[in-house]
N, CA, C and O atoms as a DFTB+ gen file, in Angstrom:
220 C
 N C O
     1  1       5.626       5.319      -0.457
     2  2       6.183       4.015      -0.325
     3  2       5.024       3.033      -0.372
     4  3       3.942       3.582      -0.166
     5  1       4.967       1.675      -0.599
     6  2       4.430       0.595      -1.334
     7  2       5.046      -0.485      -0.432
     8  3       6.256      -0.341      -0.256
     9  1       4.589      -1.328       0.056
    10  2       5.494      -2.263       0.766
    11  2       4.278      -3.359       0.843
    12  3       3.345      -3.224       1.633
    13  1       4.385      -4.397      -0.013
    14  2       3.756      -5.597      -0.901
    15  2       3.773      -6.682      -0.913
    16  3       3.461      -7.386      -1.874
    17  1       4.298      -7.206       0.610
    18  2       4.740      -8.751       0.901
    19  2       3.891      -9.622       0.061
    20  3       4.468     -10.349      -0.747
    21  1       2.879      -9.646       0.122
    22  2       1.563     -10.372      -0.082
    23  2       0.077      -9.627       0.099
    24  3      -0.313      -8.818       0.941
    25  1      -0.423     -10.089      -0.767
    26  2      -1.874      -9.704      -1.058
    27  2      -2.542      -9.145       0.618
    28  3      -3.036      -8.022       0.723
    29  1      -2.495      -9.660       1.262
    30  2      -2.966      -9.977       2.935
    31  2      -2.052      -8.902       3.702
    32  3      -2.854      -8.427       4.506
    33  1      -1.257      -8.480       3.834
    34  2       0.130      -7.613       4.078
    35  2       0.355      -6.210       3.845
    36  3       0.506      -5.340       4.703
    37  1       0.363      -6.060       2.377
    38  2       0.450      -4.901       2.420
    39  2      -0.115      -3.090       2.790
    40  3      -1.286      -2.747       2.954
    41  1       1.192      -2.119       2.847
    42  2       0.795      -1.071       3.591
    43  2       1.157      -0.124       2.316
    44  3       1.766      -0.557       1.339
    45  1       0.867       0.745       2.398
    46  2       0.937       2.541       1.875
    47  2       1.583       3.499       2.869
    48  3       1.090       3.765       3.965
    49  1       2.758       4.009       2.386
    50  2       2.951       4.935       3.462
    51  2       3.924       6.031       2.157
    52  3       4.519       5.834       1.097
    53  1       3.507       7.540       3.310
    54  2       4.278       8.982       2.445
    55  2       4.472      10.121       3.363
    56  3       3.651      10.565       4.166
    57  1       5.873      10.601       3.092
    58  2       6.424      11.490       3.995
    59  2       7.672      11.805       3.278
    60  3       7.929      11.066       2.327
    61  1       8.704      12.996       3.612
    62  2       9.504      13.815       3.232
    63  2      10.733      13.372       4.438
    64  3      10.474      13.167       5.624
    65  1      11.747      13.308       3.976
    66  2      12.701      12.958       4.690
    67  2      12.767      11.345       5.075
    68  3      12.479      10.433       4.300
    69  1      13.179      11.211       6.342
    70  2      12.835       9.345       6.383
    71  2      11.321       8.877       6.617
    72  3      10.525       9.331       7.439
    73  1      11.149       7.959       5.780
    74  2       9.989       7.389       5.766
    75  2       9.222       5.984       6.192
    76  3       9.194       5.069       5.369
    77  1       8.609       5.826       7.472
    78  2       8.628       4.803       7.904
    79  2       6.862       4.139       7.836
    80  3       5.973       4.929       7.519
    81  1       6.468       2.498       8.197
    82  2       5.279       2.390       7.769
    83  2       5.520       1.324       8.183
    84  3       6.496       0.688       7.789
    85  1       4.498       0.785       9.274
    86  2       4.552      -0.733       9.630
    87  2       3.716      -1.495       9.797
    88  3       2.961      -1.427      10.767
    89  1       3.640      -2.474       8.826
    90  2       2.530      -3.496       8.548
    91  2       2.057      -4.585       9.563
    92  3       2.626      -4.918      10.603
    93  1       1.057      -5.001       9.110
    94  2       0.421      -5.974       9.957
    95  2       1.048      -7.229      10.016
    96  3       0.652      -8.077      10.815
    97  1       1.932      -7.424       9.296
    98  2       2.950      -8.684       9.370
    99  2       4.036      -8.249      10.406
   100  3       5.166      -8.728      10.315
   101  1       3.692      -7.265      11.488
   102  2       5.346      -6.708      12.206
   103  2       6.358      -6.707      11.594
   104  3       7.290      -7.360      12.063
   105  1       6.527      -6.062      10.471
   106  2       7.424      -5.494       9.725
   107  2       7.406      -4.229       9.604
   108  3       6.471      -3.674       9.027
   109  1       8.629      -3.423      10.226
   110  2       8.644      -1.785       9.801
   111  2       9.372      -1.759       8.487
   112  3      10.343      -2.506       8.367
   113  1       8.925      -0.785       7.231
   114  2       9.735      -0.288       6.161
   115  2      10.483       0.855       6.781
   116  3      10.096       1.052       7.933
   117  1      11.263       1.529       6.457
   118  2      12.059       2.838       6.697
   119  2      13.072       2.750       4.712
   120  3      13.948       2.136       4.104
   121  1      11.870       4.081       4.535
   122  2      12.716       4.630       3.153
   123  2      13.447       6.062       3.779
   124  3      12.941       6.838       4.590
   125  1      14.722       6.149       3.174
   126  2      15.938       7.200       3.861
   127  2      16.172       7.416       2.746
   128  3      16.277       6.554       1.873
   129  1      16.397       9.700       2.468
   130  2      17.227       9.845       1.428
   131  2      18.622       9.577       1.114
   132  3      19.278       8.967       1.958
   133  1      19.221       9.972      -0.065
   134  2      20.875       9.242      -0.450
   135  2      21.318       9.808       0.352
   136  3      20.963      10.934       0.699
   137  1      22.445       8.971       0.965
   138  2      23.709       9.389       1.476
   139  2      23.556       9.316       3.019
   140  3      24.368       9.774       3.823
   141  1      22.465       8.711       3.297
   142  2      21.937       8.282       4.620
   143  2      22.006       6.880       5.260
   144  3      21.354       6.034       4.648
   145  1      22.540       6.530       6.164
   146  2      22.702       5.788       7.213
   147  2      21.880       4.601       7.850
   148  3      21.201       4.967       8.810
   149  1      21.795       3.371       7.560
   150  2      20.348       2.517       8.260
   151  2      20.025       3.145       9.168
   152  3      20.903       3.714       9.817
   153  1      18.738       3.261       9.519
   154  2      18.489       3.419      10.998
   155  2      19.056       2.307      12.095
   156  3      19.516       1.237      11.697
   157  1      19.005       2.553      13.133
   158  2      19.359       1.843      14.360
   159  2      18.069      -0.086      14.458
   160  3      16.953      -0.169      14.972
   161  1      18.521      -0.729      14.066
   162  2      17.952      -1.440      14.143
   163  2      17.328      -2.406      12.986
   164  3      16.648      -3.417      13.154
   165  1      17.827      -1.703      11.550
   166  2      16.976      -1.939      10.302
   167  2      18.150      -2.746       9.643
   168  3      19.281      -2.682      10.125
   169  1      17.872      -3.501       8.545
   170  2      18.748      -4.202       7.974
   171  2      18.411      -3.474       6.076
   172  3      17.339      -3.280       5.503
   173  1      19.875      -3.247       5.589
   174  2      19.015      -2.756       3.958
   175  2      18.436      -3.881       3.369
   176  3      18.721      -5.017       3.749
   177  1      17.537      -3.618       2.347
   178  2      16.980      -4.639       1.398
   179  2      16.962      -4.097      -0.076
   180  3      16.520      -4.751      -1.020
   181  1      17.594      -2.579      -0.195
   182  2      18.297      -1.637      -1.045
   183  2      19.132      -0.244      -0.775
   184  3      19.207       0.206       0.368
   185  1      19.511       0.156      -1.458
   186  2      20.342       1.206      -1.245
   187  2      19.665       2.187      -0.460
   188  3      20.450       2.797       0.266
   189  1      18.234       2.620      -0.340
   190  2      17.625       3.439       0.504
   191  2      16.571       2.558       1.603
   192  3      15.937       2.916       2.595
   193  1      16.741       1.154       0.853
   194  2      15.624       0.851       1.722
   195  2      15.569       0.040       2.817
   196  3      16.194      -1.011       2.672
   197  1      14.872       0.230       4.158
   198  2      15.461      -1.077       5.485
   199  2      14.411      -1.408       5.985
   200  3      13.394      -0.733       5.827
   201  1      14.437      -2.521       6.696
   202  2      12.992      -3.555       7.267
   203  2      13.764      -3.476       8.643
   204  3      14.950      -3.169       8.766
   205  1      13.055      -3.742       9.460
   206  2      12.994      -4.304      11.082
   207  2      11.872      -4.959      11.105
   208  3      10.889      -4.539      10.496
   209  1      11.862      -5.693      11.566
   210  2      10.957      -7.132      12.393
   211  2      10.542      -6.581      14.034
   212  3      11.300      -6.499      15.000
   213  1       9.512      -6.346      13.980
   214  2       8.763      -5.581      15.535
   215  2       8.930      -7.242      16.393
   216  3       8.569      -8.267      15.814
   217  1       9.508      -7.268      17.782
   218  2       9.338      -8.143      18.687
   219  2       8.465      -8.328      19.450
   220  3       8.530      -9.263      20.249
């Protein structure tokens, strides 16, 4: 996973099953395979993919 807000921002993250990675902007990514469920807390921004905002 690739997660590219901005030049200043972005993270790299890789793993098997759900895949999570959270940038220095307090933003978590979470990539989930098909047929899977947001996580608890994440909003989609595609069919596999969800953000949360760290408080």
């Amino acid at each position: 996973m690739i997660a590219y807000p901005d030049a200043d921002d972005w993270i790299v993250g890789c793993g098997g099953g759900v895949t999570r990675a959270a940038g220095p902007d307090g933003i978590t990514y979470s990539i989930v395979p098909d047929g899977m469920s947001a996580p608890d807390g994440f909003t989609a921004v595609s069919e596999n993919v969800f953000v949360s905002r760290q408080s």
